[in-house]
VOBA-1610 file (N, C-alpha, C; in pm, whole numbers, padded with zeros to 5 digits, always signed):
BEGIN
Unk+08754-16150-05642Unk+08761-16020-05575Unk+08646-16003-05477Unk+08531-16067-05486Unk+08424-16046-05423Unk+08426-16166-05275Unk+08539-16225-05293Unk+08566-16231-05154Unk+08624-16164-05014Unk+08680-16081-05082Unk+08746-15946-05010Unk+08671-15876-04994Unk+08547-15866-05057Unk+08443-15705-05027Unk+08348-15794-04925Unk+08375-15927-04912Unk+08216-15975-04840Unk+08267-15954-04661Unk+08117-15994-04616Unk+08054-15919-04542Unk+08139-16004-04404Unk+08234-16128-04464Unk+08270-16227-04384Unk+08400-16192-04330Unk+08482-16099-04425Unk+08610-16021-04319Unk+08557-15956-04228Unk+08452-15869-04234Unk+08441-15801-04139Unk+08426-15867-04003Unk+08310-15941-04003Unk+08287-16015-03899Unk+08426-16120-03845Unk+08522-16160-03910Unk+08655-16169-03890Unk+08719-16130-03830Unk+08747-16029-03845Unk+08836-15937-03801Unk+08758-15921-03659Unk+08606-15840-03662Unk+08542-15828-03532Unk+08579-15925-03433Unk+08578-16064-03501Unk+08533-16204-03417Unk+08713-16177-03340Unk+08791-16175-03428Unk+08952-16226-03357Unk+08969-16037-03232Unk+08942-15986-03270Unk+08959-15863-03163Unk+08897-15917-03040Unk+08755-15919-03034Unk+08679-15929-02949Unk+08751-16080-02865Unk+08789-16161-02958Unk+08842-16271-02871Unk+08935-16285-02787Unk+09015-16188-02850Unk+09197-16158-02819Unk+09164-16025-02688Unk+09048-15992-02659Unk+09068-15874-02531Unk+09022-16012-02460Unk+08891-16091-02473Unk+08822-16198-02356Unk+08967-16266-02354Unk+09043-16369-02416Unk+09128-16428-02392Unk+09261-16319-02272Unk+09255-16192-02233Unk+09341-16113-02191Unk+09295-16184-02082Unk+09190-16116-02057Unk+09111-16113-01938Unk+09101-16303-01904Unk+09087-16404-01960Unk+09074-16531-01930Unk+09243-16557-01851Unk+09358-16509-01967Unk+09510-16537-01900Unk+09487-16499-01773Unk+09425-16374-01742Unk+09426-16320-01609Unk+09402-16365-01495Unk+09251-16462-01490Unk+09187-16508-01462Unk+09277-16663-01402Unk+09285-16648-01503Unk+09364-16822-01506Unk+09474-16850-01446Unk+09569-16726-01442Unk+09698-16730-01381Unk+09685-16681-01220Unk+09537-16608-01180Unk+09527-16627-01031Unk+09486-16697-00971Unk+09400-16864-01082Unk+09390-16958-01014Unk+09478-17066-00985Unk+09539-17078-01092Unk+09657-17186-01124Unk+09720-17173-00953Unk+09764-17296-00942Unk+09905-17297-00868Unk+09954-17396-00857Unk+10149-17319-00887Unk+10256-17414-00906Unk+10266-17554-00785Unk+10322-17625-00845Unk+10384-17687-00693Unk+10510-17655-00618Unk+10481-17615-00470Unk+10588-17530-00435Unk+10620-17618-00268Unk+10725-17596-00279Unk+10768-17645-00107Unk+10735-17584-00015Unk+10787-17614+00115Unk+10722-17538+00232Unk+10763-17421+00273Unk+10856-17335+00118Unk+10890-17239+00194Unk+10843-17153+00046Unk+10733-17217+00014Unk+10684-17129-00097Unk+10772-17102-00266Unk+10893-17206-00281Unk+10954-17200-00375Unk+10906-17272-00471Unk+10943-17284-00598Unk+10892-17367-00724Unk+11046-17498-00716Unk+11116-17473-00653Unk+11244-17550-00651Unk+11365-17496-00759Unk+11320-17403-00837Unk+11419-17389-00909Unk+11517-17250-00852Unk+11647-17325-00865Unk+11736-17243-00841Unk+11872-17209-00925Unk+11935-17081-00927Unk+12004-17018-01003Unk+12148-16990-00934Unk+12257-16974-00983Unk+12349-16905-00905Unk+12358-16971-00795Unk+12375-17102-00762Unk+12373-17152-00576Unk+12266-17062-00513Unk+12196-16945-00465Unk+12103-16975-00410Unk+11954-16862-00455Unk+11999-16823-00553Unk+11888-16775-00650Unk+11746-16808-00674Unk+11648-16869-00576Unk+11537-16902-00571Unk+11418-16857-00623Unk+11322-16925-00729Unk+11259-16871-00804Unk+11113-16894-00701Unk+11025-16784-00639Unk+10908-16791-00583Unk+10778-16793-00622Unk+10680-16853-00549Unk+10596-16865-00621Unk+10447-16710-00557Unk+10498-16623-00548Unk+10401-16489-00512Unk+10286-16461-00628Unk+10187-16406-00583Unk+10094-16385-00650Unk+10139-16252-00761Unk+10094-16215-00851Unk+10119-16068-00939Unk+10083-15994-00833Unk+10145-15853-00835Unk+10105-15724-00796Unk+09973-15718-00817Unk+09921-15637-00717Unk+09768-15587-00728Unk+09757-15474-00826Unk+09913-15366-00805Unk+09883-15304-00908Unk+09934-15324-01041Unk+09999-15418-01075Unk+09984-15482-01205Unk+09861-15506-01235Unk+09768-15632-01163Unk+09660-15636-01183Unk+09557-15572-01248Unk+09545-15450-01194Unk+09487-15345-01165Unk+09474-15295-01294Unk+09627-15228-01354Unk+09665-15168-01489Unk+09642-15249-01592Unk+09674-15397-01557Unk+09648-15483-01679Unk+09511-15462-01717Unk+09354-15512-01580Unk+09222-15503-01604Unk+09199-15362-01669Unk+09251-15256-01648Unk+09212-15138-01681Unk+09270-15108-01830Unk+09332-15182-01882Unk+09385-15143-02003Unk+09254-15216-02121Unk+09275-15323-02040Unk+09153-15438-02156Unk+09057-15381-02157Unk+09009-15273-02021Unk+08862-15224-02044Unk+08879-15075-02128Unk+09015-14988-02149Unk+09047-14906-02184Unk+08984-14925-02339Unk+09062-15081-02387Unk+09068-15107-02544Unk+08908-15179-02597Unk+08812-15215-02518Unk+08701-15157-02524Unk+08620-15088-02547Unk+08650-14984-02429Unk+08593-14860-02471Unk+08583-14807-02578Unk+08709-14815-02631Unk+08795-14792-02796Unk+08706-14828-02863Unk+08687-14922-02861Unk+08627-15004-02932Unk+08489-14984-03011Unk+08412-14947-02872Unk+08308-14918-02877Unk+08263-14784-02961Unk+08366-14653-02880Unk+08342-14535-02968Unk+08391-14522-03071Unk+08513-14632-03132Unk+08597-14602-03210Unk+08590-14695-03320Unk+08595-14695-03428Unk+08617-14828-03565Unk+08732-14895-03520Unk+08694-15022-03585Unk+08767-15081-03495Unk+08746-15258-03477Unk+08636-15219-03490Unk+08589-15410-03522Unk+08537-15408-03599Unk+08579-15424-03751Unk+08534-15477-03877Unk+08451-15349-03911Unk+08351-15367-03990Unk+08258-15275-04047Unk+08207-15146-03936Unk+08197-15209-03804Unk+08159-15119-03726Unk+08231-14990-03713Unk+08135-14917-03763Unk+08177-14759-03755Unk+08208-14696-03602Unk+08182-14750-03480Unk+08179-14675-03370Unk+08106-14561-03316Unk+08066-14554-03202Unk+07941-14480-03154Unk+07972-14313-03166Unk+08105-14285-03204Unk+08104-14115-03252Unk+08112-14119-03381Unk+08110-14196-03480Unk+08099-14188-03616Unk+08236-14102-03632Unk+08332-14111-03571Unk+08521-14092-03629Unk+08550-14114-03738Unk+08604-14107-03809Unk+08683-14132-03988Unk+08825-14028-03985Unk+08917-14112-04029Unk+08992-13998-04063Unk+08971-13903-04159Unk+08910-13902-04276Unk+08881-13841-04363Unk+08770-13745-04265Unk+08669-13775-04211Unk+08641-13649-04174Unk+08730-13569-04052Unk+08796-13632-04008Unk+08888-13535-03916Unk+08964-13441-04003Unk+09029-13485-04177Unk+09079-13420-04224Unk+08987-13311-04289Unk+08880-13343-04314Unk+08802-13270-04370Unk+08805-13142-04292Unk+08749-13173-04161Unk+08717-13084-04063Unk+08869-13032-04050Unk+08961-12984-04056Unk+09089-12957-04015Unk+09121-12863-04136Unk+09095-12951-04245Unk+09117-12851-04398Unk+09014-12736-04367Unk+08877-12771-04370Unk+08785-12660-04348Unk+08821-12523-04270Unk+08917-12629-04167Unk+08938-12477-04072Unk+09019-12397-04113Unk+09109-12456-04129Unk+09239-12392-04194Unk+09191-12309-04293Unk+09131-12351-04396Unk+09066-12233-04488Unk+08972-12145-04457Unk+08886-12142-04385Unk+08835-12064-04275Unk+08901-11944-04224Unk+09068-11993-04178Unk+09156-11895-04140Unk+09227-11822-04203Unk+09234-11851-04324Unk+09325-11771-04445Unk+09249-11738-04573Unk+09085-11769-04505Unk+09026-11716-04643Unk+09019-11552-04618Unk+09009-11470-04497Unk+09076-11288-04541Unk+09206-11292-04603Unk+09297-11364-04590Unk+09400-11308-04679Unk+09383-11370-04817Unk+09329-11489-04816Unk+09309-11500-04987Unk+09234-11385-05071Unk+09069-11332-04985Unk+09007-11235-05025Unk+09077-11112-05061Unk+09189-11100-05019Unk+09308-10964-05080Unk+09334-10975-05220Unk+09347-11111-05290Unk+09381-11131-05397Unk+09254-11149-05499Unk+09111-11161-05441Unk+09053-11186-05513Unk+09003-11070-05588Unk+09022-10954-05573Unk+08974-10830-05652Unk+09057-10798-05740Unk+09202-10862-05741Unk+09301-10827-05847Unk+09301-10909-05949Unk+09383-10837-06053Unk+09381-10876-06186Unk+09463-10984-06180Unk+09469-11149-06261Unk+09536-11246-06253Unk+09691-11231-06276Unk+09693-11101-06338Unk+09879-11081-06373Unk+09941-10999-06253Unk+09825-10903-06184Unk+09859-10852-06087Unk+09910-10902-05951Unk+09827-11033-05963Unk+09829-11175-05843Unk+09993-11220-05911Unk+10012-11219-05989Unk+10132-11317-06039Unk+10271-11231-05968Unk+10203-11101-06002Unk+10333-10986-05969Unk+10358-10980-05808Unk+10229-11027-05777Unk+10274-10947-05612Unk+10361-11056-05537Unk+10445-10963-05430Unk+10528-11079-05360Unk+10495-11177-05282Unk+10364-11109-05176Unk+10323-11218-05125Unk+10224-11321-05176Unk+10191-11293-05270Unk+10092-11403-05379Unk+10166-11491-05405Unk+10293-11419-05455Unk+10375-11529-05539Unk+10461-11643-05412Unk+10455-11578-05312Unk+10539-11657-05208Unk+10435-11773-05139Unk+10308-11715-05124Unk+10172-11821-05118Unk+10194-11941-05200Unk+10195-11846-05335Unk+10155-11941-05479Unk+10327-12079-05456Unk+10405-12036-05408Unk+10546-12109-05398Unk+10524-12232-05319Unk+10501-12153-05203Unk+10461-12277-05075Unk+10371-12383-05092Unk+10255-12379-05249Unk+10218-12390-05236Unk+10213-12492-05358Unk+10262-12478-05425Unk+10352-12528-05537Unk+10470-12651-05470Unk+10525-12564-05375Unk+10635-12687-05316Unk+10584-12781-05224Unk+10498-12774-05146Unk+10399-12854-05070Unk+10369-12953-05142Unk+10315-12935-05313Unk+10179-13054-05356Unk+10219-13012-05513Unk+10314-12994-05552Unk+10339-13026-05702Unk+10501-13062-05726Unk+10540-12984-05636Unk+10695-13035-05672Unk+10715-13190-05708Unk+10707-13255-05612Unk+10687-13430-05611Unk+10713-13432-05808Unk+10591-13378-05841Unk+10617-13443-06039Unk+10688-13368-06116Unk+10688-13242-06085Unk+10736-13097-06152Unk+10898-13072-06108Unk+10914-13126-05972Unk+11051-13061-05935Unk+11000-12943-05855Unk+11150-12916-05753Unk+11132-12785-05697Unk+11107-12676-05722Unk+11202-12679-05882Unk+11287-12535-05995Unk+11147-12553-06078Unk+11029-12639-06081Unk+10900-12653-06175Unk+10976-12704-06288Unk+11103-12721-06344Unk+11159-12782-06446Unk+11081-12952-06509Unk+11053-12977-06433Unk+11013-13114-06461Unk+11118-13240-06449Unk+11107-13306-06544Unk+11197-13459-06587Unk+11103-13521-06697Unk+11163-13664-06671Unk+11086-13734-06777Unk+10954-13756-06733Unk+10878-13772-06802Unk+10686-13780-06816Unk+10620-13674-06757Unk+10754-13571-06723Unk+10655-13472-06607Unk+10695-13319-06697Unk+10581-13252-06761Unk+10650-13156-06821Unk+10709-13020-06759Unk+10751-12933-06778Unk+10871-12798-06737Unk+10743-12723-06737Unk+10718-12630-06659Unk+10657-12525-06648Unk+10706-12460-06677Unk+10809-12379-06706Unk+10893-12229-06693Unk+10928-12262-06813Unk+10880-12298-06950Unk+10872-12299-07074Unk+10781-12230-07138Unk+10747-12204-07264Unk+10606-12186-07294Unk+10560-12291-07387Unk+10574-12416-07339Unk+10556-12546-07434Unk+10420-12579-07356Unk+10332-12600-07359Unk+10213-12646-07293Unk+10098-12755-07376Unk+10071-12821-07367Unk+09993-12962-07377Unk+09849-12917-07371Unk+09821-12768-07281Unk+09695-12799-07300Unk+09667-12634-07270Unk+09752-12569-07323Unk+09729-12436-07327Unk+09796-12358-07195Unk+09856-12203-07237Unk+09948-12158-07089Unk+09869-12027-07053Unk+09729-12062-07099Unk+09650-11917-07061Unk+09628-11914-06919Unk+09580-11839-06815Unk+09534-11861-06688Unk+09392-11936-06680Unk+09326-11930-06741Unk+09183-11999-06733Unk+09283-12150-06756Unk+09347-12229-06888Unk+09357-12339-06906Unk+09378-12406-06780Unk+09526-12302-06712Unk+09624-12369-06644Unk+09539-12401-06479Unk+09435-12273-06446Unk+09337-12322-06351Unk+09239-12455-06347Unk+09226-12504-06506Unk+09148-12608-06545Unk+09207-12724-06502Unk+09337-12743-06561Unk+09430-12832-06528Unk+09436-12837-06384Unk+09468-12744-06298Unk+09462-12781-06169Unk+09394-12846-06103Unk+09262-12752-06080Unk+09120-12812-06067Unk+09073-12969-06113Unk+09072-12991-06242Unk+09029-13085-06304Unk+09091-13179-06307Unk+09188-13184-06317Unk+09324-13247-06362Unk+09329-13292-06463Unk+09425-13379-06548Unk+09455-13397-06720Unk+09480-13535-06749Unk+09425-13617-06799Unk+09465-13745-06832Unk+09482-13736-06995Unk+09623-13746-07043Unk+09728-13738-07153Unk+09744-13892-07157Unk+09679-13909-07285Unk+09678-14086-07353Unk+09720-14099-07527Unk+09838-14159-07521Unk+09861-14179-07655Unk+09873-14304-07725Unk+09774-14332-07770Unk+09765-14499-07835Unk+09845-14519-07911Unk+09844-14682-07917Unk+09928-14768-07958Unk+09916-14731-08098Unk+09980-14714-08178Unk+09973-14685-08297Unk+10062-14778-08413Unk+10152-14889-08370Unk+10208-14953-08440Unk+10151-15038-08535Unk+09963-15072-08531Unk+09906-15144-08633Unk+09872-15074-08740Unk+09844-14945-08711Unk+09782-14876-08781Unk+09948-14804-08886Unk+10077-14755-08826Unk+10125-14749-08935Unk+10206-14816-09012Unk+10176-14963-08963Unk+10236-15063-09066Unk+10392-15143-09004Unk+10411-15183-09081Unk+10569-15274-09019Unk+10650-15202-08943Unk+10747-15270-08869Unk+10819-15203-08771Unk+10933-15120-08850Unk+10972-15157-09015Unk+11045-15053-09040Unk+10952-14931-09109Unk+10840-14941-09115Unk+10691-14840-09103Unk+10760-14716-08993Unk+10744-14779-08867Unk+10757-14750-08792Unk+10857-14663-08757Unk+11007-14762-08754Unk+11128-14667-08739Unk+11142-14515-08897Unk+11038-14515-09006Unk+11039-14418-09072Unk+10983-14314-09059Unk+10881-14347-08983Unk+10780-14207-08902Unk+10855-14136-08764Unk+10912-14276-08687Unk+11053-14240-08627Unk+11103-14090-08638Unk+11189-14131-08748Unk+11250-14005-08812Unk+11194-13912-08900Unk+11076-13922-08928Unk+11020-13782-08990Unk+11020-13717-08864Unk+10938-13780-08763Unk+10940-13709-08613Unk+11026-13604-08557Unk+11157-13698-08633Unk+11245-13650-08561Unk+11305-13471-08648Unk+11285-13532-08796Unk+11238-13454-08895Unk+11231-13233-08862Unk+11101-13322-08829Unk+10978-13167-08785Unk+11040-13102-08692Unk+11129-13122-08564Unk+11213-13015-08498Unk+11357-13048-08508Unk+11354-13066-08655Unk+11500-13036-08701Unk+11630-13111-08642Unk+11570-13206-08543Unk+11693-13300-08484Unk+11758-13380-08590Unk+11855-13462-08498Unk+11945-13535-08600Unk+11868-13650-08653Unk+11829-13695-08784Unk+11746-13814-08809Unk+11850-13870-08932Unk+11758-13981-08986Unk+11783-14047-09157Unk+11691-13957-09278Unk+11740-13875-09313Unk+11636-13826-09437Unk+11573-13909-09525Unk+11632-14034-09578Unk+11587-14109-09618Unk+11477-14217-09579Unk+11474-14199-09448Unk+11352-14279-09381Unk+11260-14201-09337Unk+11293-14072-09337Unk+11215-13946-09287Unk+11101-13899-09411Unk+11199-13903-09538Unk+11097-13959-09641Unk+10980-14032-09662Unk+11070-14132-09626Unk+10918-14241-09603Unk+10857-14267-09526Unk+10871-14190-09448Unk+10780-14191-09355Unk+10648-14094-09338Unk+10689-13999-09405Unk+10638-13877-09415Unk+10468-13941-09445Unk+10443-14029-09545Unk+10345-14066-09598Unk+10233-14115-09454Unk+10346-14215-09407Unk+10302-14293-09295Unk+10249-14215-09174Unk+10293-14083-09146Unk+10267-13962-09060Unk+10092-13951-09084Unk+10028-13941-09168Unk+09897-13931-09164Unk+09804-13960-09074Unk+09834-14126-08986Unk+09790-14158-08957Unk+09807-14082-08789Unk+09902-14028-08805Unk+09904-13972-08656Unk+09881-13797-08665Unk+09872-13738-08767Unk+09821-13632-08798Unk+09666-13597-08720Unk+09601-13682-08706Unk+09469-13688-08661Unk+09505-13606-08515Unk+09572-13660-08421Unk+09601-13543-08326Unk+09675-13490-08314Unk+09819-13505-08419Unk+09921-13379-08362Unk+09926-13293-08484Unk+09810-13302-08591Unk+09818-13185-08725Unk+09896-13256-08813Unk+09868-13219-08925Unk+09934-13220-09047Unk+10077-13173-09008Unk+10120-13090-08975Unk+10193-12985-08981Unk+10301-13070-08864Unk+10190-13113-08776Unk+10306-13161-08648Unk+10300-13062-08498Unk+10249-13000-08509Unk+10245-12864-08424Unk+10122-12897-08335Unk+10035-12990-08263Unk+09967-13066-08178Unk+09844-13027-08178Unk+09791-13077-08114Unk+09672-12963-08044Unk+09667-12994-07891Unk+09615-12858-07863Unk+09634-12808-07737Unk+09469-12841-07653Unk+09374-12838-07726Unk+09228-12926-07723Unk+09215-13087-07630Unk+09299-13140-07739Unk+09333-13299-07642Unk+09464-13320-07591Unk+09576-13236-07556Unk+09702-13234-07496Unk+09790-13301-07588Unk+09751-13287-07717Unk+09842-13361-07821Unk+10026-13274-07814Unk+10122-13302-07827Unk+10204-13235-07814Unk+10267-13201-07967Unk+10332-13043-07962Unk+10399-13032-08065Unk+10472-13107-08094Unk+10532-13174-08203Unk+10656-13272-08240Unk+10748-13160-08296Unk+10714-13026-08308Unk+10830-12936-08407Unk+10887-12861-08296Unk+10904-12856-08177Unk+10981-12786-08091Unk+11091-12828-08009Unk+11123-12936-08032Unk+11227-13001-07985Unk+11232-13030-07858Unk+11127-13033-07770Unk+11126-13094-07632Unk+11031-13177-07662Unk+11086-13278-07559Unk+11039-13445-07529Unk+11017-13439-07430Unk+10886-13465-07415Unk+10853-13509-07245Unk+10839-13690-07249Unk+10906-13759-07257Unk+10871-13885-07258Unk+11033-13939-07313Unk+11100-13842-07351Unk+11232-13938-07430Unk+11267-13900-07523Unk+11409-13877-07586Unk+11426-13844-07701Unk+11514-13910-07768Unk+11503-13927-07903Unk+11545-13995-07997Unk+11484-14079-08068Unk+11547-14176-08154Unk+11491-14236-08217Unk+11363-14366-08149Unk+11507-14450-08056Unk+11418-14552-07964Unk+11324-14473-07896Unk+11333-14377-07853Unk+11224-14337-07753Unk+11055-14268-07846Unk+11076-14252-07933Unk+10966-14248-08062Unk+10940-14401-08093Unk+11017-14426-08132Unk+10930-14603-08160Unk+10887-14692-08069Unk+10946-14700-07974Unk+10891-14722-07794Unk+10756-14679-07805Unk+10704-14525-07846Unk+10607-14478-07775Unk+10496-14492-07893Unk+10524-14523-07992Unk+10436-14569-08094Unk+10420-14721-08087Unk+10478-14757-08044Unk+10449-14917-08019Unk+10414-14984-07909Unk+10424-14890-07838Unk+10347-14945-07669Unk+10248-14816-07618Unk+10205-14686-07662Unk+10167-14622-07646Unk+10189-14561-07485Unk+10093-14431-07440Unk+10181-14383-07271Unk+10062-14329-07248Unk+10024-14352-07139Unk+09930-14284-07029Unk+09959-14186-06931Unk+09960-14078-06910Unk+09976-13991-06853Unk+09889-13865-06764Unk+09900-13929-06624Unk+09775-13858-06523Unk+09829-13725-06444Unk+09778-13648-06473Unk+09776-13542-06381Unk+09692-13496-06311Unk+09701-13548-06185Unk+09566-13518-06076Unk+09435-13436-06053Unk+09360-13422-06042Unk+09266-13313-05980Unk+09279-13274-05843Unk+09353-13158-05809Unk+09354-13098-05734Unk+09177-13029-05699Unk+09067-12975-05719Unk+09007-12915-05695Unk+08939-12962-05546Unk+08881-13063-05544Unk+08868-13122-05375Unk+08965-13079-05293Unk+09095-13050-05307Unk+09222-13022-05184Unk+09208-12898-05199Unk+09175-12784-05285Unk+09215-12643-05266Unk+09078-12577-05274Unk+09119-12461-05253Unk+08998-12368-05228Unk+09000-12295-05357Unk+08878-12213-05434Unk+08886-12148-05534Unk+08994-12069-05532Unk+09015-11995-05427Unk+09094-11867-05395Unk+09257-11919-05416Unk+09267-12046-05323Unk+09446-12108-05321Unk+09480-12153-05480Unk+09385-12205-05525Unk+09388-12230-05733Unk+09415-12111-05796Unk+09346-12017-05785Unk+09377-11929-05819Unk+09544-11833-05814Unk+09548-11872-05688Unk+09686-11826-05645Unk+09788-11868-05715Unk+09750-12040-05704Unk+09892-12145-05681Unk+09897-12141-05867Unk+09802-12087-05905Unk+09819-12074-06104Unk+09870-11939-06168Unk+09840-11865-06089Unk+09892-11730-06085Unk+10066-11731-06091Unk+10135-11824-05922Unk+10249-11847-05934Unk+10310-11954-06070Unk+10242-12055-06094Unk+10287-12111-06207Unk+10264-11980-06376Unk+10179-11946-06402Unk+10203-11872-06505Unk+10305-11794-06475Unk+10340-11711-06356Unk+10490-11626-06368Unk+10585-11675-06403Unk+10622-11850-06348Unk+10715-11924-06445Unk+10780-11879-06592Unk+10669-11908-06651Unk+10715-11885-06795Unk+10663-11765-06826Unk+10609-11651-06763Unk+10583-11507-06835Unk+10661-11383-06783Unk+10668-11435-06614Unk+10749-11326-06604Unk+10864-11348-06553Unk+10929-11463-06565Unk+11116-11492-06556Unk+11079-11548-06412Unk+11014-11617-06327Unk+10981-11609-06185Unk+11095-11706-06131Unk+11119-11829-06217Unk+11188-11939-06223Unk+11330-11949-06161Unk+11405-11985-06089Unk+11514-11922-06052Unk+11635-12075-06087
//
C-alpha cells in the first residue's frame, strides 16, 4: 500500500503532464519544419476520385495560433490550478473548500429563517407547516437514499414512522443520531452458543418472544442457550436502547425475518452504519430535520 502513498506518483503524474503539453508544442514545431516531397505544382502525388489532389500547404495561421494558445491556456491551469501531482497550485483551490465556502453561504442565507424556529418548543417545530416542509426537503435531499421517501425503511434500514427505535425516539436521542451518527454491531455469536442445532434453538425461542410462528420444542431449548445473548438484548428480550440492541418481542425485523434470517445473523454477525450528519448541517437544520422525523411516529406526519 505504501507504494501508492509515495512521493513517486506524484512526481509521475507531474512528469507525464508536463511532457504531454512540451510534446504539443514539439508536434507543432515539427510539423512546420518537416516537408513532404511534392512536385512542381506543390502536390504530395496522391490522388482521389480522378482528380482529387492532396496538397502540400502550410496549417492555418489561425489554427496555429489557437493551437499555441491553448497549450499556454493548460499551463496557466496548471500553474494556478492542482493539477500536477501533489502540487497544490498558486490559489490554493480544493474542491472541498469551494464546497465549504458555498455551504457556509448558503447557511448564512437561511440562518434568519432557521432563527424563527429556534425560540420554539421542539413539538411546536414539529407542528408547524413550514418547519415541517423544511424538515421534508430536507429529509428527502439526504436521508431518503436509506429510509425511503415514505421514511418506511426496508431491509437493514429501519422505519421511522414506528415507535420501534434502536436507540431511543426522544428528540435529544434522535438529534444525537443525526449529528453523531450510529454504528449498530452485532457479533458473531455462533461459538459462544454452541452447535449449529444450539443455534437453530435460540432461532426459535427468538422467534418465541414476539409470538411468531416457531418449533416450541426447540424454542425450549433454546431458551437456556438465550443467556448468552441476554447480555444485550435483556433477559426478557426487550433490548436496550443504550447500545442499539433491538427488541426481539415486537415483531419487526430490520435485517430479515424468520428462522434462516436469525441463524444467518447469529452466525455471521451484521454491521450497521448510520452516518454523522453533523459536519453537513447546521445546529438549527438538525434541529429541524429531527423535529420532522419525530412527527413521523408522534404526530401521524407519515403519509
Amino acid at each position: 500500500m505504501s507504494d501508492f502513498t509515495s512521493s513517486f506518483w506524484s512526481m509521475y503524474v507531474a512528469g507525464i503532464t508536463i511532457f504531454s503539453l512540451s510534446a504539443c508544442l514539439l508536434l507543432l514545431w515539427f510539423s512546420g519544419k518537416a516537408r513532404a516531397m511534392t512536385a512542381n505544382d506543390n502536390t504530395t502525388g496522391h490522388v482521389w476520385d480522378g482528380d482529387l489532389r492532396e496538397m502540400n500547404n502550410p496549417l492555418p495561421r489561425w489554427w496555429v495560433g489557437l493551437f499555441i494558445i491553448t497549450v499556454l491556456f493548460g499551463a496557466v491551469y496548471l500553474y494556478l490550478y492542482p493539477g500536477l501531482g501533489s502540487y497544490a497550485g498558486k490559489t490554493g483551490w480544493t474542491s472541498k473548500g469551494q464546497l465549504d465556502a458555498e455551504v457556509a453561504k448558503g447557511n448564512a442565507e437561511v440562518a434568519p429563517l432557521y432563527a424563527k424556529f429556534a425560540n420554539m418548543g421542539f413539538e411546536d417545530v414539529a407542528k408547524d407547516p413550514q418547519a415541517h416542509a423544511i424538515g421534508e426537503r430536507l429529509f428527502m435531499n439526504n436521508c431518503s437514499q436509506c429510509h425511503g421517501s415514505d421514511a418506511r425503511g426496508g431491509k437493514g434500514f429501519p422505519n421511522l414512522t414506528d415507535n420501534d427505535w434502536l436507540y431511543g425516539g426522544k428528540p435529544e436521542n434522535i438529534i444525537e443520531s443525526i449529528t453523531k451518527g450510529r454504528i449498530g454491531q452485532m457479533p458473531v455469536m455462533a461459538a459462544a452458543v454452541g452447535s449449529s442445532d444450539d443455534v437453530k434453538n435460540v432461532a426459535n425461542y427468538v422467534l418465541s418472544l414476539s409470538g411468531s410462528p416457531h418449533d416450541s420444542v426447540r424454542a425450549n431449548l433454546g431458551k437456556p442457550k438465550f443467556a448468552v445473548c441476554s447480555a444485550c438484548h435483556g433477559a426478557d428480550g426487550k433490548g436496550n436502547q443504550t447500545i442499539g440492541a433491538p427488541n426481539l418481542t415486537d415483531n419487526i425485523w430490520l435485517h430479515g425475518y424468520g428462522e434462516a434470517a436469525i441463524i444467518n445473523m447469529v452466525n455471521n454477525g451484521k454491521v450497521n452504519q448510520m452516518p454523522a450528519q453533523g459536519a453537513k448541517f447546521s445546529e438549527a437544520q438538525i434541529r429541524v430535520l429531527a423535529a420532522y422525523v419525530w412527527s413521523l411516529s408522534n404526530l401521524g406526519a407519515a403519509k
